[in-house]
SEMI-554766 format. One record per residue (C-alpha): residue in one letter; x, y, z. Coordinates in steps of 0.2 Angstrom, whole numbers, plus 5000, padded with zeros to 4 digits. Layout:
AXYZ ...
# end
This chain:
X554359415327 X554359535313 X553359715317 X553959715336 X555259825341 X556159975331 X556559945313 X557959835309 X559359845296 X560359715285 X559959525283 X558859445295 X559759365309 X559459195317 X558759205336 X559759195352 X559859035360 X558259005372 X558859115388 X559359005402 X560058855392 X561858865400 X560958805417 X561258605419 X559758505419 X559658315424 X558458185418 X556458245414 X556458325432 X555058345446 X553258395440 X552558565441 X551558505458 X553358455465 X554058595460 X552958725466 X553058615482 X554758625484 X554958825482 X553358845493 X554758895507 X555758985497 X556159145490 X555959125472 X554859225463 X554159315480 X554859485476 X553459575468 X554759675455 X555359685437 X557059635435 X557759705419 X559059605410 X559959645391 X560459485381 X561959535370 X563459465360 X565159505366 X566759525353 X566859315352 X565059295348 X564659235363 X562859285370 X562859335388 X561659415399 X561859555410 X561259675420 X562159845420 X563759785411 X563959645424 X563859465417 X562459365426 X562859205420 X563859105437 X564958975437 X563958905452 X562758775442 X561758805457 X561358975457 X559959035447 X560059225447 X558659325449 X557759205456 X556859315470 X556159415459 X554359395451 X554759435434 X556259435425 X556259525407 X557859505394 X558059645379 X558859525366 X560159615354 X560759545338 X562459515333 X562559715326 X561859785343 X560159805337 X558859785348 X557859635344 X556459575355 X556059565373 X555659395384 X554959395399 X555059245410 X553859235424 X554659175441 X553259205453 X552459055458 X550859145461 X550759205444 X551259035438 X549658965447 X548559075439 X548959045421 X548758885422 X546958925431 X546459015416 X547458955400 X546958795396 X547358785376 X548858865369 X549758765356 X551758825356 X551558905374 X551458795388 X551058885405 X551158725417 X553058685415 X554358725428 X555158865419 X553658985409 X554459105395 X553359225385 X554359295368 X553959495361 X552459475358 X551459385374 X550259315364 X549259225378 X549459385392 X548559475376 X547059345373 X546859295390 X547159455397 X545059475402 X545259295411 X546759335420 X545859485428 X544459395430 X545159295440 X546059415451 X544559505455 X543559365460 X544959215465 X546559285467 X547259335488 X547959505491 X549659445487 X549159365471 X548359535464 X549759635468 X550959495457 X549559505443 X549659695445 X551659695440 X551259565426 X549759685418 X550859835421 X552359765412 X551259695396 X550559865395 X552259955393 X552859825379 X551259825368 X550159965374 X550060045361 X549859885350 X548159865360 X547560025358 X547760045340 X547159865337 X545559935349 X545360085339 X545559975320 X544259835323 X542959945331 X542860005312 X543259835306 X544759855300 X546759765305 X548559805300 X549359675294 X550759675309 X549259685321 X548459525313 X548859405328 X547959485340 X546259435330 X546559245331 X546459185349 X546858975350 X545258885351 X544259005342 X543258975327 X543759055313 X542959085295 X543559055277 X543258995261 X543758845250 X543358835233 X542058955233 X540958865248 X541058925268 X542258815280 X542558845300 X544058795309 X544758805324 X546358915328 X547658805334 X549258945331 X549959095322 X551459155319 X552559265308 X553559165292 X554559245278 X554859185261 X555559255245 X553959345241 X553959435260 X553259415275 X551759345280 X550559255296 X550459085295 X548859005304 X548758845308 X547058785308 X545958635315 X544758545309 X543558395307 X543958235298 X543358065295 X544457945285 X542957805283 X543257705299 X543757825312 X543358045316 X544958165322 X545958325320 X546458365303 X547658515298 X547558635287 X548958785286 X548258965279 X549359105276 X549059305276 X550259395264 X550659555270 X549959705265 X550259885267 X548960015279 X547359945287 X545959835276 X544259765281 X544459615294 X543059515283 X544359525266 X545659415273 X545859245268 X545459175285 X544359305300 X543559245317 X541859205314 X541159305326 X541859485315 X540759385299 X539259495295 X537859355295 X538659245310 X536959175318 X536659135297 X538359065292 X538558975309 X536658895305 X537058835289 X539058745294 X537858635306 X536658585295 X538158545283 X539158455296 X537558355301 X537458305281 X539358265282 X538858125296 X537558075287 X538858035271 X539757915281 X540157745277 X539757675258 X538457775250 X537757765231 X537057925227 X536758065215 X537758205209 X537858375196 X539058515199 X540958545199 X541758425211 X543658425213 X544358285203 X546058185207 X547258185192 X548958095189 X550458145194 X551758195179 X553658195180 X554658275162 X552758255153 X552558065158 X551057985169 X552157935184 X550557885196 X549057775196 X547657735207 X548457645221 X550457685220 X551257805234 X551257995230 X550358155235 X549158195219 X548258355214 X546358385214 X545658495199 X543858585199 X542958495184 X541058455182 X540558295186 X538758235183 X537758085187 X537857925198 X539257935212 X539857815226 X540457895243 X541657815252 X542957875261 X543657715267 X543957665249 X544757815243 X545957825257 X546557635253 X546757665237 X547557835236 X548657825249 X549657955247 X548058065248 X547257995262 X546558075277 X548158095291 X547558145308 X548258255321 X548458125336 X547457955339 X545757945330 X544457845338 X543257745327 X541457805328 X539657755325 X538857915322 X537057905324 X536158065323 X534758135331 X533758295331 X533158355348 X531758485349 X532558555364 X534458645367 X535758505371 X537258515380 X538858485373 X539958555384 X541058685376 X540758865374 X539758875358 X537958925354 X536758755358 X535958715340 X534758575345 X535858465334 X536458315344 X537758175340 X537558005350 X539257915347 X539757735350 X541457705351 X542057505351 X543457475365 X544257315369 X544157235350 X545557115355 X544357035368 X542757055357 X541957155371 X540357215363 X540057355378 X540057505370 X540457675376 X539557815375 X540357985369 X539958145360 X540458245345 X540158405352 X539358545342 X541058615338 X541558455330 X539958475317 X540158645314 X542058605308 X541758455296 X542358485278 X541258575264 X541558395255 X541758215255 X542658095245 X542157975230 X542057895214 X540957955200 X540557805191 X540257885174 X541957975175 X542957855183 X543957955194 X544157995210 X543358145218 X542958275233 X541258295231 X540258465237 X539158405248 X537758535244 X537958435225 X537558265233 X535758215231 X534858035235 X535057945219 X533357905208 X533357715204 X532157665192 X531457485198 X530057465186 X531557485171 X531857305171 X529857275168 X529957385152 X531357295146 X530857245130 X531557065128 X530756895129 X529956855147 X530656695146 X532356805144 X531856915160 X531156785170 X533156685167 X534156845172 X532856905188 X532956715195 X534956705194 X535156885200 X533856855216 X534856705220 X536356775220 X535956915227 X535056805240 X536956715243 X536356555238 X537956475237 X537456285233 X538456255218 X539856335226 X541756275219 X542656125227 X543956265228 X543756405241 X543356575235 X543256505216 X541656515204 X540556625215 X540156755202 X538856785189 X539156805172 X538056845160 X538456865140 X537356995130 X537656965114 X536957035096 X536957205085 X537257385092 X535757475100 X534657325102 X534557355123 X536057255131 X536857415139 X535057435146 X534857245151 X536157295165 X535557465169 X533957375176 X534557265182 X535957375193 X534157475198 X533057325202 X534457265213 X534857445221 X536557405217 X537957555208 X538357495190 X540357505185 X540357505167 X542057505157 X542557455143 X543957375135 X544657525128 X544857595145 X545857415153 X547157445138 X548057295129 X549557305138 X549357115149 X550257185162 X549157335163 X547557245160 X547857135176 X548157295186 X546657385181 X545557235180 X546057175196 X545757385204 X544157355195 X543557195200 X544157255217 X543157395219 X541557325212 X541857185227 X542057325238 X540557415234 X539357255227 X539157345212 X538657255194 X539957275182 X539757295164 X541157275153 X540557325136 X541457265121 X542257125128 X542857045112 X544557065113 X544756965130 X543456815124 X544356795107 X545056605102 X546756585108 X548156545094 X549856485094 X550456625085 X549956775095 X550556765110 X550156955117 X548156895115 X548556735124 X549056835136 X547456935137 X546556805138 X547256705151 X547156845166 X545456875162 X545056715163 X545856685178 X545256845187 X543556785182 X543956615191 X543856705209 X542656855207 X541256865216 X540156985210 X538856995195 X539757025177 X538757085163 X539957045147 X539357125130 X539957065113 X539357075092 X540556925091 X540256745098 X540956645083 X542856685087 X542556665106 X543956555116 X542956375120 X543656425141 X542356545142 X540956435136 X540856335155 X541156525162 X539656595155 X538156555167 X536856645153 X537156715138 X535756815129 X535556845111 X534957015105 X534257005089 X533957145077 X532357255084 X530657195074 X529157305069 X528357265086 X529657315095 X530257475086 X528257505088 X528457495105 X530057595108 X529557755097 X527757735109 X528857735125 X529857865118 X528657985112 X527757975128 X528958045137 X528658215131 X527358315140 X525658315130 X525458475129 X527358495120 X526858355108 X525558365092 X525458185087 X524058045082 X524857905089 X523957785079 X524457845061 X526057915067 X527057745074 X526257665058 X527557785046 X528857765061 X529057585063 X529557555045 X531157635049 X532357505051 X533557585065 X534157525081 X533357565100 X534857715102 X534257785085 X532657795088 X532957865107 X534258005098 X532858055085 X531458065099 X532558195107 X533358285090 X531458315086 X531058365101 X532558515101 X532158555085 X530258585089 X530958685106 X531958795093 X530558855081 X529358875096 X528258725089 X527458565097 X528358405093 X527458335076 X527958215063 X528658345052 X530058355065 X530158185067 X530458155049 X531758285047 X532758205061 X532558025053 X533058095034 X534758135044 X534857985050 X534657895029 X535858015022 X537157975037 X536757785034 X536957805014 X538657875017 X539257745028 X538657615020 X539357665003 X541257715015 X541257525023 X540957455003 X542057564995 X543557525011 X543057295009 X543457354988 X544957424991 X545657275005 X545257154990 
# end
């Protein structure tokens, strides 16, 4: 324990063997109950006095104690010196005669009883085993010292008091003056960094923040550590977690450098919450958090905007050594992440493994139902009732399917010390996240999309019947062969720009289902890795009974030849991954005449998307328009769409020139009018002149 005792010099030395290990002990021995029982009639511990004891190294390097030069080690393995006496206290020296530390064991059986009346939680200090030995500093005889004399003055006999007495009057000559300048310090707010223990009591809630956004824990222990850079506190803190099945302790381990003279309690990296100075505030707003955190359970599909911490590969001499599923911690890194989101905890742990949740102890499997109650509940710890109130079921007996449940609680502590995030997959990005859970929002679905999808009705009544019914589990026309042919495919091909990306955006909305959209580029070449991340993807969408969207899926639909036998390759896992899918597949393609004939009998539709005619450029630069406010807009619709339908571009043309127009209107301080729209569509010639021109000159130069 580094600021107890005078100042030492030289290296560090290694701490004395525990006191009292020379005395032979056989088998785990009789229970504190028996053990108290059995000196009951004895002398041990009766004598209310301090015996005084120096632990030192003789000339061998042997450690021996004594008590005024005379070695009090016996040969008698039954004879345990001291014993009489109600405390016995040992000044360790070091190998150079330093004086180290003092311990004090405590021997009186009275004492003994009435700490483990009061201390009920001290992790690293256990006050209910046979032998109870407190090192410099007595951590728990500091933070329970109110309750021990609490409990002398209203439970403790005369006998009792008077062993308390020599217990209080010993602690108070070996940090005394610890106390009293820690009084002094935090009645102005402020701690020295030796000092610093005494704020952190176990089983306290304490304050800090990560990332930028507030967190509470719970205290578990705290004790001094050194490294290359100096010394500093360690904390080890408690908290909430849920791994997507089951709730339960997590760790987290927070240090406190040193630091030189006395410093505001609330500028350290972790503070009790009770020295924070908007408690009532900050404790109000971790359990509103915590009840959002339970409400985040399970699979969710949900809306997100703001930085989120994203998980990135692992790298080993600059090469990508990890991927989604393989063993090994990974890193988060803050990046923005905007858009549609899935939460699922459940997920993220099973496929990142080495980053999944790991609890302190068993974890119980929950069903967290939530309710508000107008009234105070009782949870039945020590905090502040909030009104907030968590009805638990937990499932016992799986093994004989018992369905009685049993009713539990998650206590108000519990909420207040769930994590500021959860964890995910942002769909547009790909990647797995911890998402802020003041970022996550109820995702908009837009179910009248599908409705102004503008493509045949014929076309929309075809993909709305064989969606409903396989939505619907209509497994009729199920495969001879179990778990084969249960998907939907549909094939969208035709031009760019022509609505086959939307086609499954609706459809994804109409269905309330999340939309995984990846494209080909992003599953590689490689056949080995393409079944790898094809199968993760196909897995997930399973998972989650998402619609995917593979977008330029020429290069696994192409004919298979005798001569390339990489492509073969290609071709053959997708097809057979396709064989036992189960979910709906949007493929999108400019290229059906070099298709392999295998896909043919896989495909249950396939739409053609011609190139847009006037009526329907008409009706997409209408719907377009109409999205800007009227009174940011200065256009007769009638004339105007006449001049704008002639343009023969593509539906994502025309989206792009709606809001181009409408940014350059912004800009100049105008309303949207036709002179801005024309600007915007002159761009779009000129760039289509060039490219144009680029394709004939690069097709003259291959001949």
């Amino acid at each position: 324990m580094f600021g107890g005792g005078p100042p030492r010099r030289g290296r560090r030395l290694p701490p004395p063997p525990p006191i009292f290990d020379s005395y032979p002990r056989a088998g785990p021995g009789p229970t504190t109950e028996e053990r108290e029982q059995q000196f009951s009639t004895s002398n041990r511990g009766t004598k209310c006095e301090l015996k005084q004891l120096d632990g030192r190294y003789d000339a061998q390097g042997n450690y021996n104690i004594t008590d005024s030069s005379v070695s009090m080690l016996s040969d008698d393995a039954d004879t345990e010196p001291h014993s009489e006496y109600a405390l016995v206290s040992t000044r360790v020296y070091g190998p150079d005669g330093l004086y180290q530390s003092t311990q004090l064991e405590i021997k009186s059986r009275l004492i003994k009883r009435a700490l483990r009346k009061v201390i009920k939680f001290y992790p690293g200090q256990p006050v209910d085993t046979s032998e109870v030995i407190f090192n410099d500093p007595p951590k728990p005889l500091f933070h329970y010292r109110k309750e021990l004399e609490d409990y002398k003055h209203t439970k403790a006999d005369d006998e009792t008091k008077k062993h308390l007495d020599l217990l209080f009057k010993f602690v108070d000559s070996l940090i005394g003056a610890q106390v009293e300048r820690f009084k002094d310090l935090t009645k102005l707010g402020l701690i020295s960094f030796p000092l610093v223990w005494m704020l952190f009591k176990p089983g306290d809630i304490v304050f800090t923040e990560k990332d930028g956004h507030p967190q509470a824990f719970m205290i578990s222990q705290i004790e001094p550590t050194r490294s290359f850079i100096g010394k500093s506190w360690q904390i080890t803190c408690v908290g909430t977690g849920y791994d997507g099945v089951n709730f339960g302790k997590v760790f987290e381990f927070i240090k406190i450098n040193q630091f030189e003279g006395a410093r505001e309690i609330t500028t350290l990296k972790v503070y009790p919450l009770r020295y924070h100075p908007q408690e009532i505030k900050i404790r109000h707003q971790l359990l509103e958090r915590g009840k959002r955190f339970l409400e985040l359970r399970g699979r969710q599909h949900m809306s997100y905007k703001g930085m989120a911490h994203v998980l990135t590969a692992r790298y080993k001499h600059g090469y990508e050594v990890d991927d989604s599923g393989m063993e090994g911690e990974r890193i988060f890194q803050s990046s923005l992440v905007s858009g549609r989101v899935m939460i699922d905890c459940e997920t993220f742990c099973r496929v990142n493994s080495g980053n999944r949740i790991r609890f302190d102890g068993p974890a119980v499997p929950y069903n967290v139902q939530l309710q508000v109650f107008d009234g105070p509940t009782s949870t039945g710890g020590h905090e502040p009732e909030t009104g907030i109130h968590a009805t638990v079921t937990v499932t016992t007996d799986t093994e004989n399917k018992s369905k009685r449940p049993v009713l539990s609680t998650l206590s108000e502590k519990d909420i207040l010390l769930c994590p500021p995030f959860v964890l995910g997959f942002s769909l547009l990005n790909k990647k797995w996240c911890r998402f802020i859970i003041d970022h996550v929002k109820e995702v908009e679905l837009n179910a009248e999309a599908f409705d102004h999808l503008i493509i045949a009705d014929s076309h929309k009544d075809l993909i709305q019947a064989m969606v409903e019914s396989h939505v619907e589990g209509d497994d009729s026309f199920d495969d001879i062969i179990q778990g084969k042919g249960k998907s939907l495919i549909f094939l969208l091909h035709g031009a760019p720009g022509v609505g086959k990306t939307l086609t499954a955006e609706s459809i994804a909305d109409y269905t309330k289902r999340p939309l995984y959209m990846v494209s080909s580029g992003e599953l590689g070449t490689d056949p080995v890795e393409v079944e790898e991340k094809l199968t993760h993807v196909l897995d997930i969408a399973t998972t989650w009974k998402a619609i995917v969207l593979l977008d330029e899926a020429d290069v696994f639909l192409q004919q298979r030849s005798g001569s390339d036998v990489k492509r073969n390759a290609l071709v053959s896992i997708f097809l057979r991954l396709l064989e036992y899918y189960e979910g709906i597949l949007f493929l999108t393609s400019n290229r059906v005449e070099s298709f392999d004939l295998a896909f043919k009998s896989r495909i249950h539709v396939a739409l053609s998307y011609p190139e847009l005619t006037v009526p329907v450029r008409h009706q997409l630069w209408k719907d377009f328009l109409l999205r800007i406010p009227e009174d940011k807009r200065d256009l007769d619709f009638e004339r105007d769409l006449l001049t704008l339908e002639k343009e023969e571009i593509n539906g994502r043309q025309i989206k792009n020139a709606c809001k181009t127009a409408a940014a350059l209107a912004r800009k100049k301080g105008e309303k949207l009018g036709i002179s801005h729209l024309e600007t915007t569509l002159a761009t779009i010639r000129e760039f289509e002149k060039d490219f144009s021109g680029a394709v004939s000159h690069q097709r003259t130069d291959n001949e």
